[in-house]
C-alpha positions as CSV (number, residue, x, y, z in Angstrom):
1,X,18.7,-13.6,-9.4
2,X,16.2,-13.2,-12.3
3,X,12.6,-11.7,-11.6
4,X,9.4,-12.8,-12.6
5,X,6.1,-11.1,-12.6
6,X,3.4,-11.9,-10.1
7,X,-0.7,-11.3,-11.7
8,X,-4.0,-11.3,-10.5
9,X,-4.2,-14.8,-11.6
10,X,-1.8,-16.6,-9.3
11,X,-2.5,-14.3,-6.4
12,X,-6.1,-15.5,-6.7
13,X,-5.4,-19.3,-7.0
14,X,-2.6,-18.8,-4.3
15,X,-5.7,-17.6,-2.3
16,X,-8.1,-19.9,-2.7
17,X,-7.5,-23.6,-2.3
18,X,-10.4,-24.6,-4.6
19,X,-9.3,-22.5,-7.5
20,X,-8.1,-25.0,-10.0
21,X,-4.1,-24.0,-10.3
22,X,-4.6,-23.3,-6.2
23,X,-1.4,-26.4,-5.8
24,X,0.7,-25.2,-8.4
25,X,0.5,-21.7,-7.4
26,X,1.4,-22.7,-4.1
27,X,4.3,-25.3,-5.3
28,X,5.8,-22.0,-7.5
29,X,5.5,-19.7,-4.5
30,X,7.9,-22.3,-2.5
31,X,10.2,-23.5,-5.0
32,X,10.5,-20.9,-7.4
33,X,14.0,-18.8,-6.6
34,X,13.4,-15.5,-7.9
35,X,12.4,-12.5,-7.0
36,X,9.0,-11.3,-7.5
37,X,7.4,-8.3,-8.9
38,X,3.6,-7.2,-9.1
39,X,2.1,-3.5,-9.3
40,X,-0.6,-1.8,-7.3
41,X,-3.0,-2.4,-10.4
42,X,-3.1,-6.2,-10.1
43,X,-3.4,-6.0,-6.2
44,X,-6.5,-3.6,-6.7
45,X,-7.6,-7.0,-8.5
46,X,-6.9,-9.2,-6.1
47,X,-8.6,-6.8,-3.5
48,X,-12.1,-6.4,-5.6
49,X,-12.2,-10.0,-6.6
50,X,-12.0,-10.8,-2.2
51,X,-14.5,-7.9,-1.5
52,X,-16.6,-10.0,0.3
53,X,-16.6,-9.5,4.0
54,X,-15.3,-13.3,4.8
55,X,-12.4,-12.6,2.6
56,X,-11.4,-8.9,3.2
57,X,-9.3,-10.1,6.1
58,X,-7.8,-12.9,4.2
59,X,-6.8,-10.3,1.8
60,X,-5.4,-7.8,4.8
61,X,-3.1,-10.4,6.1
62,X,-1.8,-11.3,2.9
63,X,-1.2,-7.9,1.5
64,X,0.6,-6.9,4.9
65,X,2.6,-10.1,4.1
66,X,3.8,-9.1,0.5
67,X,5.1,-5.8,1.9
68,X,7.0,-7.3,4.7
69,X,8.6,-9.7,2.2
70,X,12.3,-8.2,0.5
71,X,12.1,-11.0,-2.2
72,X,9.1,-9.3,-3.7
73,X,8.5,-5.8,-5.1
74,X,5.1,-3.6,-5.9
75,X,5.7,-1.1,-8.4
76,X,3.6,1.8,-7.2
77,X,0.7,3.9,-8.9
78,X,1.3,6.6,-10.5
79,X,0.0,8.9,-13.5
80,X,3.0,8.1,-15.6
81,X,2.5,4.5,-15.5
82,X,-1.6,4.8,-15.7
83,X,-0.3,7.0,-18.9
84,X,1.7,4.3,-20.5
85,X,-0.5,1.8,-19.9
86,X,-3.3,3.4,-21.4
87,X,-1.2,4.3,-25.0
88,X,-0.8,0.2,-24.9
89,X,-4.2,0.0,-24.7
90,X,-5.4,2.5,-26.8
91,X,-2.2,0.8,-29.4
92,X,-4.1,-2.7,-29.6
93,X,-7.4,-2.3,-30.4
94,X,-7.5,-5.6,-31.8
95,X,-6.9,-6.9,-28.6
96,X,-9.1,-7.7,-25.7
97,X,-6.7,-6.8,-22.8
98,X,-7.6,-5.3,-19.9
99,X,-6.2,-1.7,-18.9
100,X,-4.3,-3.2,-15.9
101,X,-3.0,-6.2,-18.1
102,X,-1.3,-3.8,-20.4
103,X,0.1,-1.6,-17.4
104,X,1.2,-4.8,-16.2
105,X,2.9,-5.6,-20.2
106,X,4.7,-1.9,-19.4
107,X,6.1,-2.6,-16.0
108,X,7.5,-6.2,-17.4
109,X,9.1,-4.7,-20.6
110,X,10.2,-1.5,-18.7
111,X,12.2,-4.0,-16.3
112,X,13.7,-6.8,-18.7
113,X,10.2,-9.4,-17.2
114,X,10.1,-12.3,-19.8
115,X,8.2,-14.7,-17.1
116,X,4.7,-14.3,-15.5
117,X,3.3,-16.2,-12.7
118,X,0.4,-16.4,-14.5
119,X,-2.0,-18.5,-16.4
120,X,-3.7,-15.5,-18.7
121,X,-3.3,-16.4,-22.2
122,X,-2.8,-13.0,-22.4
123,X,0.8,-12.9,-21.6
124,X,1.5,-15.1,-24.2
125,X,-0.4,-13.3,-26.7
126,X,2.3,-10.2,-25.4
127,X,5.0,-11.9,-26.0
128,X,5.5,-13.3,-22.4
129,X,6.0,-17.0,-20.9
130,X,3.3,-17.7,-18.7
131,X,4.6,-20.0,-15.4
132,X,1.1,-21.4,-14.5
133,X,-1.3,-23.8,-16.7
């Protein structure tokens, strides 16, 4: 089974039911059969972005979720991966991607990723297929 990469982006909308691309999120999260992959980075994201007290819980429960589920997998932090990341970002500085966007362009490419669930044109300024509109 094939694996697709899981960012900030469709964790967010999967989150929030009035987040425009909340119902496809949700629809891909059901139907789509593959695994999933995601990395420490874009859950430190996902975890700033639902800061808030109302939402830290909502966050809590999902997270303890995600690492219950075999189907999905978090590549953890480290200072190899930080390292790589950063030498993408300091290699494009035409570009205007985020640090944990080009850790998240290393994990895909070190592991064979062509798909993101994602909606961030910039995956498909990387050379990846976004999933999501």
């Amino acid at each position: 089974m094939k694996t697709v990469f899981a960012d900030a982006f469709f964790f967010l909308a999967l989150l929030n039911p009035s987040d425009g691309a909340h119902w496809q999120s949700v629809e891909f999260n059901r139907s789509l059969l593959a695994y999933r992959m995601t990395t420490t980075w874009v859950l430190t994201e996902v975890a700033d972005a639902m800061s808030r007290p109302a939402k830290r819980g909502v966050f809590l429960e999902f997270i303890a979720e995600l690492e219950r589920n075999p189907a999905f997998r978090i590549e953890p932090t480290s200072e190899a991966l930080y390292r790589r990341g950063l030498a993408h970002y300091a290699d494009r500085p035409d570009k205007d991607w985020s640090l944990t966007d080009c850790i998240s362009f290393v994990v895909m490419r070190e592991n064979g990723i062509g798909e993101a669930l994602t909606g961030d044109h910039h995956f498909t300024r990387a050379g990846f297929t976004p999933l999501l509109d």
